[in-house]
N, C-alpha and C positions, 0 to 999 in steps of 0.2 A: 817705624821702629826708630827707635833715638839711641845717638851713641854718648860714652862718656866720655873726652879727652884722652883717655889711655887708648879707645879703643880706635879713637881718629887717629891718634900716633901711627898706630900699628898698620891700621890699613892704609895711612896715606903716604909712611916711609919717613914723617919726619921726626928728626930728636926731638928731645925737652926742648933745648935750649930752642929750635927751628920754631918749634910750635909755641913758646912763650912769646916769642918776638914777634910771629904771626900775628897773634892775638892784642898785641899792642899795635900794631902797623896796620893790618885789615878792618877797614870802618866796618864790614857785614860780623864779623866777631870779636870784637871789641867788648862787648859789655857781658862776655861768658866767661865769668870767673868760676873755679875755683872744680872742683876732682866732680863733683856733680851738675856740671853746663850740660845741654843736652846739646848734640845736633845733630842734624837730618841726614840721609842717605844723599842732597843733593852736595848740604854743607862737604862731606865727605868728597864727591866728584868734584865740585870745585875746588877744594885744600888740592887735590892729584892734580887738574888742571894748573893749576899754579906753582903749585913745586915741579910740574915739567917744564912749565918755560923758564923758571928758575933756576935747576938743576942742568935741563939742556942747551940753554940759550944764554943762559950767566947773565938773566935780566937781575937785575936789583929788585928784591920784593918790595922795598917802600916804591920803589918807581909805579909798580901797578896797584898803587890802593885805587887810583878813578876806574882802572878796570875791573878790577876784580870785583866791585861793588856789582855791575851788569854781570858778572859771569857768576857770583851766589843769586842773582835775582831769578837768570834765566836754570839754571843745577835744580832751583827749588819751585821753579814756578810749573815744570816738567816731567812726568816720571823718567825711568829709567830705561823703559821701554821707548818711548819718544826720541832718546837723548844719544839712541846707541845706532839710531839711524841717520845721523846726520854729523855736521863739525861746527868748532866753532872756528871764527875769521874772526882773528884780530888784527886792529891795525893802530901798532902802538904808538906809531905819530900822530894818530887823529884822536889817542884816547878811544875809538871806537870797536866794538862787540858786537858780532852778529853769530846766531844761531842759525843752522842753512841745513834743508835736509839735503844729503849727500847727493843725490841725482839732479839738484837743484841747482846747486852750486855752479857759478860763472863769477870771476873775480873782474873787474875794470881797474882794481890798484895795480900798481906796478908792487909795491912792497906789503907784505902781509902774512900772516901767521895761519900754520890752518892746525887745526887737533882734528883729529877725529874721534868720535867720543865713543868707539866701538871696543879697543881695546883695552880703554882706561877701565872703563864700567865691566867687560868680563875679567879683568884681572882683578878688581874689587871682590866683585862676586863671587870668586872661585875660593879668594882669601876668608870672605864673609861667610858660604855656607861650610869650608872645609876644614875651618878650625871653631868652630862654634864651644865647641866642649872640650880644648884640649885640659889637656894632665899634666901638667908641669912639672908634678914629682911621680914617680913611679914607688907604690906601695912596697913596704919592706918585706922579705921574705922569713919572717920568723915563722918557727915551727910555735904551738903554744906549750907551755910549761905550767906545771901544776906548781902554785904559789902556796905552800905551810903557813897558815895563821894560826892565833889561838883558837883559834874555833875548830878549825879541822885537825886538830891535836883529840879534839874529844871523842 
């Protein structure tokens, strides 16, 4: 399933202004112009992955465009099912990215980032099957009314 920009916004929590600037500063979506770009359920995990350490950690996005390239490589190269069992380790002095299934995981960095990709993916999901159809206007309650034209004069 492919998403359109509006609907990346919404599931991944960022404004306009957040996600224009993304899209100029992130080399993996850089070339997705315009209200019909499509992107992927991984695109999606990774935009959340990075507006967390963004949001949480008050990293500078341009500072992770060399990361963030590895982290849509591995969002997309994965299902969702693969992605929710493990974290990802970053180590943003090295530039470097690794995907680790969770019981796998042993760090030898002294400094290092970890996600775990369990909660990011069912709070997508929950958002993703639980507003699928919403209604944004609630139908009027008019009774109907019998409208006189010339016709019904006859």
């Amino acid at each position: 399933m492919d998403y359109f920009p509006s609907q990346v916004k919404t599931l991944s929590g960022l404004t306009d202004e957040s996600f224009r600037h993304w899209r100029r500063v992130l080399p993996s979506i850089q070339g997705r112009k315009g209200k019909k770009a499509n992107f992927s359920h991984g695109d999606v995990l990774a935009l959340s992955i990075i507006k967390l350490i963004v949001m949480e950690l008050g990293i500078n996005v341009g500072k992770l465009t060399k990361i963030s390239t590895e982290i849509f490589t591995i969002c997309n190269d994965r299902s969702w099912l693969e992605l929710n069992r493990g974290i990802f380790v970053i180590e943003p002095h090295l530039n470097k990215v690794e995907y680790i299934v969770e019981s796998e995981f042993q760090s030898a960095s002294d400094f290092f980032i970890q996600i775990r990709c369990q909660p990011i993916i069912a709070k997508l999901q929950t958002h993703i099957f639980t507003n699928t159809k919403e209604n944004k206007q609630k139908e009027l309650e008019f009774e109907p009314l019998l409208i006189k034209t010339s016709l019904s004069k006859q």
